[in-house]
N, C-alpha and C positions, 0 to 999 in steps of 0.2 A: 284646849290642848294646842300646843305648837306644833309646827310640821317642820320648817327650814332649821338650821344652824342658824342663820339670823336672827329670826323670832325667839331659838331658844337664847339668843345672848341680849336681846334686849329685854328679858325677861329675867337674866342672873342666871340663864343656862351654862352648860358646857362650854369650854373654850372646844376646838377639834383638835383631835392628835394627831397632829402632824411630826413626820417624821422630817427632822431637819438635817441628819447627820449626812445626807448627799447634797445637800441645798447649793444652786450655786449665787452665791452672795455676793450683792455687787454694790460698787463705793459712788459717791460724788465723781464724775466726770472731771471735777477739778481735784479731787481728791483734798478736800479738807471735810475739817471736823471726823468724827468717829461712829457715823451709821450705815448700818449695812442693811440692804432688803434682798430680798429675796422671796421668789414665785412659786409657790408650790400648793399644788392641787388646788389651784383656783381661790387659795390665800395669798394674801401678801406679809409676811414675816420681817421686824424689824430687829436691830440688836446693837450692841454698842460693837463697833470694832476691840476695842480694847478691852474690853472683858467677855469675849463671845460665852464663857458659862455661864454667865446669866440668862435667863430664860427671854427669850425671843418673844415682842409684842406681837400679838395675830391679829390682822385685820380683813376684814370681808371687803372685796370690792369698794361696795359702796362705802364702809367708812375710811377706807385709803382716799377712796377718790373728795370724800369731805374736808380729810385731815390736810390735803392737798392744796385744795382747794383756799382752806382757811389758812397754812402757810402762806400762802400767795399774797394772801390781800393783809396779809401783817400779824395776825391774830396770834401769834406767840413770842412776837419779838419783844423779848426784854429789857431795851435799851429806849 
């Protein structure tokens, strides 16, 4: 049996319901491209600017801080 919200998602648990409707969502410091994050209850929630109804990605600490991480060192650049 699982115990964390972690555990249960790496297992195909629960996302958490989070409520986003006060979220304050914040941009690139240079302000390009179109994703927004936002901190709430110890998630990190992502979304498109330009279509904020779509449903906001949740991520746990630890997979922010990998997704990050792998950012950095290139791991999604398409070019």
């Amino acid at each position: 049996m699982t115990d964390s919200i972690t555990e249960q998602r790496l297992v195909g648990g629960p996302r958490p319901d989070l409520d986003l409707a006060q979220a304050e969502w914040q941009s690139s410091t240079q302000g390009v491209g179109g994703v927004e994050i936002a901190f709430v209850e110890g998630y990190i929630a992502m979304r498109n600017r330009r279509s904020p109804e779509i449903p906001a990605l949740i991520f746990t600490p630890a997979e922010w801080r990998a997704f990050v991480l792998d950012a950095r060192e290139g791991e999604f650049d398409l070019t």
